[in-house]
C-alpha positions in Angstrom: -6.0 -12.3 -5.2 -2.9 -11.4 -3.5 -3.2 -11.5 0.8 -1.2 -9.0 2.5 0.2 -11.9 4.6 1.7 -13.7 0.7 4.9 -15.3 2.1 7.2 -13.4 -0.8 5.5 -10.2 -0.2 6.4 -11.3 4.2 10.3 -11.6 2.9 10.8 -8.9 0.2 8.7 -6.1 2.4 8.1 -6.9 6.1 6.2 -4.0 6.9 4.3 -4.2 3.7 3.2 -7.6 5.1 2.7 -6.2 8.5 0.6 -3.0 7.4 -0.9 -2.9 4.7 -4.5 -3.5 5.5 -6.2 -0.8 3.6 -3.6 -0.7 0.8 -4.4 -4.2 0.2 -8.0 -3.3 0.0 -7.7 -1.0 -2.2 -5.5 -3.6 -4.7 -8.2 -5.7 -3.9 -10.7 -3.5 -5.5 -8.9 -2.6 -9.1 -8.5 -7.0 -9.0 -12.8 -7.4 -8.4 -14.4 -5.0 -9.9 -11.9 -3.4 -12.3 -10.5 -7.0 -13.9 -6.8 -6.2 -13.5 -5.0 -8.7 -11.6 -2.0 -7.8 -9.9 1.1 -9.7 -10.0 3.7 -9.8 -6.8 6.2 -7.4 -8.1 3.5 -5.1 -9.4 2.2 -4.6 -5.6 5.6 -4.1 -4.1 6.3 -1.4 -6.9 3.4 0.5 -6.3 3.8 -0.3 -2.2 7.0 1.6 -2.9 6.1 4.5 -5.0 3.5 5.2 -2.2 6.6 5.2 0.5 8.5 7.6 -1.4 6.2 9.5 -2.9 5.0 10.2 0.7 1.8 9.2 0.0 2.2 6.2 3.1 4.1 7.4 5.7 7.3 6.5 6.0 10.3 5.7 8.8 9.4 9.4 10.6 11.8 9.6 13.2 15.0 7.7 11.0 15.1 5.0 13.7 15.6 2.3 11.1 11.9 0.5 11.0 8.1 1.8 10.3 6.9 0.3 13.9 6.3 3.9 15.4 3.0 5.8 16.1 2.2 8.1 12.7 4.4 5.7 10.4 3.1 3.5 7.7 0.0 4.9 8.0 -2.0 6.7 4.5 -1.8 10.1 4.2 -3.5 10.6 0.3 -6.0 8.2 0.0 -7.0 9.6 -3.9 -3.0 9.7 -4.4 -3.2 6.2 -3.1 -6.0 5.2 -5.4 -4.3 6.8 -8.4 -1.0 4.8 -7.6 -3.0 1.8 -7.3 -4.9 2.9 -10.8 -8.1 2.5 -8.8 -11.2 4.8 -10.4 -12.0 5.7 -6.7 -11.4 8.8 -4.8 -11.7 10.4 -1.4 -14.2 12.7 -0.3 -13.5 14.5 3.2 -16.5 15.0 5.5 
């Protein structure tokens, strides 16, 4: 298991280290229960395809960081899942 605090994933994506919570999770589960251990480079990869995918929320307001209210934050969590290759999905209500 990969923590969302892993000092490689701290350098290479600070705000991957800083908010990831629930994206973590979600790795978490494919690892557990699913039997497909992620690697480093395998997280950042799929950190980033969320980003620009717009799946996480980006850098809204282009003021250089993701430390602002509405950024970084999930906005498809069955995209999410799917990026993730997690057999979960979301179900509003």
């Amino acid at each position: 298991m990969i923590y969302q605090n892993d000092p490689y994933i701290k350098k290479m994506r600070p705000y991957m280290a800083k908010y990831s919570c629930a994206f973590m999770s979600l790795a978490y589960y494919r690892e557990k229960y699913e039997g497909i251990p992620w690697h480093r480079d395998g997280l950042i990869l799929a950190w980033d395809s969320a980003l620009k995918s717009h799946i996480i929320s980006g850098d809204l307001n282009l003021d250089g960081d993701m430390d602002d209210g509405g950024e970084c934050e999930i906005q498809n969590w069955t995209a999410l899942c799917n990026i993730l290759g997690v057999h979960l999905r979301n179900v509003e209500g």
